[in-house]
C-alpha positions in Angstrom: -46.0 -14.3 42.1 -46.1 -12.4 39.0 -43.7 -12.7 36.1 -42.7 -8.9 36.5 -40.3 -9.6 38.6 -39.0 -11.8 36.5 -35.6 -10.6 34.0 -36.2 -11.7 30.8 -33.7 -14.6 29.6 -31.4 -15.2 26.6 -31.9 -14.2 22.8 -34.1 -15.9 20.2 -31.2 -16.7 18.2 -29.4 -18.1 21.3 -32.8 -20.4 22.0 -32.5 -21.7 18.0 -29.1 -22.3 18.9 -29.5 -24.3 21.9 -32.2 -26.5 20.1 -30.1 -27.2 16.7 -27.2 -28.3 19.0 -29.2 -30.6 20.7 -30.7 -32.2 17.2 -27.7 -32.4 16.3 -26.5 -34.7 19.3 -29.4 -37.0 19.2 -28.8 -36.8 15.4 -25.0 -38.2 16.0 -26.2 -40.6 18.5 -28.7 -42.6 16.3 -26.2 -42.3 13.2 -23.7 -43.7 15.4 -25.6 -46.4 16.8 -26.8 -47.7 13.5 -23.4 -47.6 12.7 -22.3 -49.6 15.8 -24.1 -51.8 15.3 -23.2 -52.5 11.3 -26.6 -51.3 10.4 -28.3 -48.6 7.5 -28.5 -45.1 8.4 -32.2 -44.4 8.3 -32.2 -41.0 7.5 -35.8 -40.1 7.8 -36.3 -41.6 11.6 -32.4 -41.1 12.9 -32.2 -37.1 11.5 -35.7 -35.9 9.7 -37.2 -36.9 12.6 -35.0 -35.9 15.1 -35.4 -32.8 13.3 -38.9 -32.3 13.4 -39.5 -33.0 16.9 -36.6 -30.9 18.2 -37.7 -28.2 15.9 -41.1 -28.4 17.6 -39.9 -27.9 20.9 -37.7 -25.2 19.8 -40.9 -23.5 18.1 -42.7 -24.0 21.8 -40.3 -22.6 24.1 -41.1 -19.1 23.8 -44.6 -19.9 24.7 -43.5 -22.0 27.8 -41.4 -19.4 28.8 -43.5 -17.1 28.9 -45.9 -19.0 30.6 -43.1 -19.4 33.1 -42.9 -15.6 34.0 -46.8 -16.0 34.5 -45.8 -18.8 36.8 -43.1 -17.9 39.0 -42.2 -20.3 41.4 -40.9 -19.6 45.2 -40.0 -21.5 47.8 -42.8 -21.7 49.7 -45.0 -20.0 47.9 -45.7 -21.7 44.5 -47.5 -24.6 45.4 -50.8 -23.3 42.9 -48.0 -22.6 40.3 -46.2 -26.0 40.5 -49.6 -27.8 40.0 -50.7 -25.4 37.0 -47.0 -26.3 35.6 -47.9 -30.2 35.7 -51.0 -29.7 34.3 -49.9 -27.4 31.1 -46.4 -29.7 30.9 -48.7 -33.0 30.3 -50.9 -30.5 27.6 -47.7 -29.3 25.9 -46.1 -32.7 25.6 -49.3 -34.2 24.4 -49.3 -31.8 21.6 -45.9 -31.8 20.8 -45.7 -35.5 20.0 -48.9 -35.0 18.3 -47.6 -31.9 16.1 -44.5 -33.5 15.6 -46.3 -37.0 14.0 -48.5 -35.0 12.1 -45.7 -32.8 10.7 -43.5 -36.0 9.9 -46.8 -37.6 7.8 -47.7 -34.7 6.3 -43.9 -34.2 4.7 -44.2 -38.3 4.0 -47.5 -37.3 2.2 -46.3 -34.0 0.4 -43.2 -35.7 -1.1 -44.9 -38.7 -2.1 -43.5 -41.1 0.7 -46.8 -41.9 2.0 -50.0 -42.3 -0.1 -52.8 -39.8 1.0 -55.3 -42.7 1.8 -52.7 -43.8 4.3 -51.7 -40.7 6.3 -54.4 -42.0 9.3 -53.3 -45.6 9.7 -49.7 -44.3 9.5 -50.5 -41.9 12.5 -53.0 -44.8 14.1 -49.7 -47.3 14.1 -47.8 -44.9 16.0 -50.0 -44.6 19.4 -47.4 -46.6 21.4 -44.7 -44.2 20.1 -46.7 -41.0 20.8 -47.2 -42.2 24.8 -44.0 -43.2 25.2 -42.7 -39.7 24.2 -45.6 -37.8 25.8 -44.4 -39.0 29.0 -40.6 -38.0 28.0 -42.2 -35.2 26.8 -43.1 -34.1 30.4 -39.7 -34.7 31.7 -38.5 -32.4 28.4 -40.9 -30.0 29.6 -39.8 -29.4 33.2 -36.2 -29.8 31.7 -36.9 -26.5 29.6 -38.5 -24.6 32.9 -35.7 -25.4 35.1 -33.2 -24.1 32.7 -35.0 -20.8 32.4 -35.4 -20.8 36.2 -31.8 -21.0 36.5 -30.7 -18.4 34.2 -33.3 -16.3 35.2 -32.5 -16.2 39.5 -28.2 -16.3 38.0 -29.4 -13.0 36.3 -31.6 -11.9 39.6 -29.0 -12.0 41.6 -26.3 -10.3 39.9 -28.9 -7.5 39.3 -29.4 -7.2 42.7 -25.8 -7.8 43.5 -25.2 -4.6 41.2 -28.0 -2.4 43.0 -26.6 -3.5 46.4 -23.2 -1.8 45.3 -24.8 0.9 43.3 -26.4 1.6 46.8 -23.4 1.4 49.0 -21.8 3.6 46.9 -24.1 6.2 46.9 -24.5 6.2 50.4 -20.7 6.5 50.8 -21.2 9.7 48.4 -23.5 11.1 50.5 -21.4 10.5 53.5 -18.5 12.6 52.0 -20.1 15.7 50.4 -21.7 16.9 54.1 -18.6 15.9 55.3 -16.7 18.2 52.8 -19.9 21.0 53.1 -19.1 20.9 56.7 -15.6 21.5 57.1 -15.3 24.6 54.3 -18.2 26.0 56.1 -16.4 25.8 59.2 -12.7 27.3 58.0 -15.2 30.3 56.4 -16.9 30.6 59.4 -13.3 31.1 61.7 -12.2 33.8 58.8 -15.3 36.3 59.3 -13.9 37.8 62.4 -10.3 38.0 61.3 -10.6 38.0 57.3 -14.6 38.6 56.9 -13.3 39.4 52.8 -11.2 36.4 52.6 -14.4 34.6 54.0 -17.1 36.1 51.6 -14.7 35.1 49.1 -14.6 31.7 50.7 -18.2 31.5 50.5 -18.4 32.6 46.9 -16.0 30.1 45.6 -17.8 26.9 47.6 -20.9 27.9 46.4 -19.5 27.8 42.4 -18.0 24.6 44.0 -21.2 23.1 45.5 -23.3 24.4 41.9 -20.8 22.1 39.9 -20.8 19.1 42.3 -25.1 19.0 42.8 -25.8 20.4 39.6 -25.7 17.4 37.4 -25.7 13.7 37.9 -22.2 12.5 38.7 -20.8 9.0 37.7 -19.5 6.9 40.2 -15.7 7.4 38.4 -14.6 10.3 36.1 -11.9 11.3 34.2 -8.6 11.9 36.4 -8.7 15.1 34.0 -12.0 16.1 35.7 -11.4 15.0 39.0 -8.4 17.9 38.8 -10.5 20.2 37.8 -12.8 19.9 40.7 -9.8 19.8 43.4 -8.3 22.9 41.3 -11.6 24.6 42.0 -11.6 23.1 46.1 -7.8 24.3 46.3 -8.8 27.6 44.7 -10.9 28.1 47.8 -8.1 26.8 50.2 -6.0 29.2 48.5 -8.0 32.1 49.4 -8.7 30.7 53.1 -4.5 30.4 53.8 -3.2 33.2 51.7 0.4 32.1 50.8 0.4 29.9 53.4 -1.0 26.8 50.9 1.8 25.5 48.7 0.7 22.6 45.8 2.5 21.3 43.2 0.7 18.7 41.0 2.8 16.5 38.6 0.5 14.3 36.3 1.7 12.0 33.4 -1.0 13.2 30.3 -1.2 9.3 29.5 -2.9 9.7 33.3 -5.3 12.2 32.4 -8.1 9.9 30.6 -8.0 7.2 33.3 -11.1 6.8 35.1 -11.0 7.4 39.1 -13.9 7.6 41.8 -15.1 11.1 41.7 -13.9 12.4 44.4 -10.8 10.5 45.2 -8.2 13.5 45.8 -10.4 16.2 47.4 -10.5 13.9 50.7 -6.9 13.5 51.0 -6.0 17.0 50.0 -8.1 17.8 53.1 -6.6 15.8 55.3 -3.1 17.0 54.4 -4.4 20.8 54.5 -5.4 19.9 58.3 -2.1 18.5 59.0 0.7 20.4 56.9 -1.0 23.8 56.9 -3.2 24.5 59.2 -1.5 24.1 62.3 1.2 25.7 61.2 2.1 29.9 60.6 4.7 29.2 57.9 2.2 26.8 56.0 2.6 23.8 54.4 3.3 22.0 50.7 1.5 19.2 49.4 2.7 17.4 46.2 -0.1 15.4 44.3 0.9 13.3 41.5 -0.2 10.6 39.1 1.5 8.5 36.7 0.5 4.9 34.9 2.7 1.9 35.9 1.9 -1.1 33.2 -2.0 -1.5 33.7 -2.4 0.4 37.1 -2.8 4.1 37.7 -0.3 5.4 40.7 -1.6 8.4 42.1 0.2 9.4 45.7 -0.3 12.7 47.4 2.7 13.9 49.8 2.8 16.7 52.8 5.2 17.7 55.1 3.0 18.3 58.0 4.1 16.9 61.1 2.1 13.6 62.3 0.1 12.3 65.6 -1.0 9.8 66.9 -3.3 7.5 65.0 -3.7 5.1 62.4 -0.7 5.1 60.0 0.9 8.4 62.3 -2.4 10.0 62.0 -6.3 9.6 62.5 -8.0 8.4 59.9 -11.0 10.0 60.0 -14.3 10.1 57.4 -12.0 11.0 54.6 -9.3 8.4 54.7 -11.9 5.6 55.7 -14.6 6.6 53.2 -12.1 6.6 50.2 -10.8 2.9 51.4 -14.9 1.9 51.3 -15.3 3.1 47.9 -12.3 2.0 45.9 -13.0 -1.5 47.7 -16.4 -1.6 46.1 -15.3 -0.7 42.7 -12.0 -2.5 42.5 -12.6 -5.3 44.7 -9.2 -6.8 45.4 -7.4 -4.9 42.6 -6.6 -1.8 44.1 -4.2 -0.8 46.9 -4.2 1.9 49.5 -1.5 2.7 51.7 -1.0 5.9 54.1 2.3 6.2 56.1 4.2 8.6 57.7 7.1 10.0 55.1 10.3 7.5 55.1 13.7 8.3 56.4 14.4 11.6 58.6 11.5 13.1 56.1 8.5 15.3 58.2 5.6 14.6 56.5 2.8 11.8 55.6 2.3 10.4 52.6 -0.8 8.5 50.9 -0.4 5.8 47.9 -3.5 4.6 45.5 -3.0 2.3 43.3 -6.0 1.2 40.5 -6.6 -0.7 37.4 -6.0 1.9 34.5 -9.4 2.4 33.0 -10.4 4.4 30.2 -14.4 5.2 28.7 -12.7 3.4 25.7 -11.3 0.5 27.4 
């Protein structure tokens, strides 16, 4: 496979990092050793030269990284890119041990360490050493690519993990606003033969509704300030659908107001209590919507006094009710609550609880 599907991984910065902390272990451990074992510190094989040949992987691993993209492995299905990987691992730790010698003589040279004349034999008496680490070499270089393989499907899957819920949560969307387009359409639709004004005007305000709602591209959460404004503009139309017969009271704490909700959240259950505390009903119906901060959570509970039938929680559920729970268990997870029961006490009516983590753009 191609290394387009693979996310790039970590920071050069981070790399350097990673490479200087390991010099400096296998710095530590030969200084302690020597020490151990009540010996001299010899600085230019127990650090310079841990520092050259760490330095030279560190100065390799963008190529073999990169090479590693080229040569994604699958399960399966990277049996050509496994052998290509052997082949350019024994390469690459050939030629590290190589640049790292030749780096270490050349300083020996250019400080005046080693004569000139005696740069080759100094490499020639080093063969053994070179082998030796050309095979550890190999094992450093298949250390590097698992590493990089590791961080690279951890950051694979959270990506996808993200665009699964990114998906889910549109497709809940999508799932509420026909939902919504349905039902004003149908209360509209029962006005023209009674109220055909009250349902023109109807018509007029949902399609002002619809023209902010489609008409840009819509985060997942808003503003609790925002989210008013669009049920302000949904309640103007239920106001003109029921006459007088619609009674709302909403009590918000402005600390509320910047928290950020799912767009969307209220308009559901505002619905829902419409359908059971007005609409059934000549003499109407109130609804009380309210939202307050307790601590680090954001309280927001909307009350009716409709009667209630049989269902879940006194009443059915329905798209609303079920497609709110969905949503705020994909953004919250665990950390929200949501709780729908008929009013407590001798109290007609039904009540619905949300409780989320208070959120701010800021924060």
């Amino acid at each position: 496979m191609t290394g387009a599907v693979v996310p790039r991984v970590g920071s050069l910065r981070g790399m350097l990092l990673l490479w200087f902390g390991v010099f400096i272990i296998f710095s530590a451990q030969n200084i302690t050793g020597a020490l151990a074992a009540r010996q001299s510190i010899n600085w230019q094989w127990d650090v310079l030269h841990e520092g050259v040949y760490w330095g030279v992987w560190a100065g390799l691993t963008p190529f073999i990284t990169r090479q590693a993209t080229w040569l994604w492995i699958e399960s399966g299905a990277g049996s050509r890119s496994r052998i290509v990987h052997a082949i350019i691992g024994v390469v690459i730790a050939i030629f590290q041990v190589a640049l790292t010698y030749l780096l270490h003589g050349a300083g020996l040279v250019l400080f005046g360490v080693l004569p000139g004349v005696g740069f080759t034999s100094w490499i020639g008496d080093r063969g053994w050493s070179i082998a030796v680490l050309s095979f550890t070499g190999v094992i450093y270089y298949w250390a590097i690519i698992g590493v990089y393989y590791s961080f690279a499907y951890r950051r694979m899957y959270f990506a996808q993990r993200a665009e699964t819920a990114e998906a889910t949560l549109d497709a809940l969307r999508r799932q509420l606003q026909p939902h919504f387009l349905f039902n004003t359409l149908n209360s509209a639709v029962t006005l023209i033969d009674e109220a055909p004004v009250r349902a023109a005007q109807v018509l007029r305000h949902l399609s002002d509704l619809l023209r902010t709602m489609l008409g840009r591209d819509i985060p997942h959460v808003v503003p609790l300030a925002e989210e008013l404004t669009l049920l302000d503009a949904y309640l103007t139309l239920q106001r003109v659908r029921f006459e007088g017969r619609l009674r709302v009271t909403v009590k918000v704490d402005p600390v509320a107001l910047r928290a950020l909700v799912p767009w969307m959240l209220l308009q559901p259950l505002v619905e829902n209590a419409i359908r059971f505390a007005v609409e059934p009903r000549s003499s109407g119906g109130s609804i009380v919507i309210e939202a307050n901060r307790s601590g680090e959570d954001l309280m927001l509970t909307v009350n009716d006094d409709g009667m209630t039938a049989p269902g879940i929680g006194g009443r059915n559920e329905g798209v609303g009710l079920s497609n709110t729970r969905a949503r705020l268990n994909h953004l919250y997870g665990d950390s929200y609550t949501c709780t729908a029961a008929p009013a407590s006490g001798d109290e007609a009516g039904f009540q619905v609880w949300i409780g989320i983590p208070y959120r701010t753009r800021n924060r």
